[in-house]
N, C-alpha and C positions, 0 to 999 in steps of 0.2 A: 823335339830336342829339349831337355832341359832346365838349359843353361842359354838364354840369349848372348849374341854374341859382344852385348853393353859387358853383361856379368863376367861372361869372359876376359875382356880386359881390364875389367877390373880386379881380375884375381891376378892375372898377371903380373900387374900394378903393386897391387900389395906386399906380392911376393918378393920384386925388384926393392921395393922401399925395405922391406923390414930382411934382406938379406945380411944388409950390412950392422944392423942392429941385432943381431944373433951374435955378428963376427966380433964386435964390439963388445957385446955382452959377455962373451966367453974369453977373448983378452982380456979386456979392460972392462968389469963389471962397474956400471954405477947406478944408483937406485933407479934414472927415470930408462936404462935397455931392461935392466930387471923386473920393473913393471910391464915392459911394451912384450919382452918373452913368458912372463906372469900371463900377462891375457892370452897371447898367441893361443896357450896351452886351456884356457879355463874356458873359453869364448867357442872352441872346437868343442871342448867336451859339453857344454848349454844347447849349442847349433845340433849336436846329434841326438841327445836327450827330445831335446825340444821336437826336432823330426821322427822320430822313433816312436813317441808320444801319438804322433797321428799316421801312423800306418792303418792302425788297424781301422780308423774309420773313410780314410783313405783308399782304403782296397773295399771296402765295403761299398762307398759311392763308386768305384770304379766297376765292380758286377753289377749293379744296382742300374746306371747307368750303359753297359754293354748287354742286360736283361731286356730295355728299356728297348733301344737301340734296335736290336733283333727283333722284338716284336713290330717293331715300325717295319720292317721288310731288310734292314739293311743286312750286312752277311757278320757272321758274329766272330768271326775272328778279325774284322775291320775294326766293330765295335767295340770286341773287347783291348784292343790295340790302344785305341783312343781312349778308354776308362783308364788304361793304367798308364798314360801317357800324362793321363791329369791326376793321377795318383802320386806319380812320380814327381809333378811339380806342385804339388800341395807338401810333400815330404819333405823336398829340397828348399824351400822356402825360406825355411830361417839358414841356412846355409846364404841363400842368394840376398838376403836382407845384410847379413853380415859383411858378407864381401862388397858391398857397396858402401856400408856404412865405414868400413874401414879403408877402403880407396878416397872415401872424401877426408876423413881425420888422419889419414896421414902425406893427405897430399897437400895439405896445409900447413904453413912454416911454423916453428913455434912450438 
């Protein structure tokens, strides 16, 4: 899986805090929801960049690793399960860094 289910409620979190700072922001704009919807936007497109960035040697360690794997006896569609399972969360990473970092700075008053 992914996404532990920490990260999970943490996106949850984030999601619930900055609902109403959108709702806000689109009434009643004031420079500090305009920044908080400013990042929303700049913070997702960095997180995908940044994971996009390491596919390709991400998939590479994940055949590399499922080649690897098979040749120990294991069955290679196990092993190849398991490479791209670690692929997949080497990719997501700055995703899952983010969503925590911003479950903590907005779950603090201020």
């Amino acid at each position: 899986m992914p996404f532990d289910p920490e990260t999970v409620m943490a996106a949850h979190m984030v999601v619930a805090r900055r609902m109403p700072i959108m709702w806000f922001g689109i009434m009643a704009p004031t420079p500090q929801t305009r920044r908080e919807m400013d990042r929303m936007v700049t913070e997702k497109v960095a997180a995908a960049a940044e994971g996009f960035a390491m596919v390709p040697s991400a998939l590479f360690a994940a055949a590399f690793a499922a080649f690897r794997a098979g040749g120990n006896g294991a069955p290679l569609p196990l092993a190849a399960m398991s490479g791209f399972d670690a692929a997949t969360r080497t990719v997501l990473s700055p995703a899952r860094r983010r969503i925590r970092a911003n479950a903590q700075r907005l779950s603090t008053p201020g």
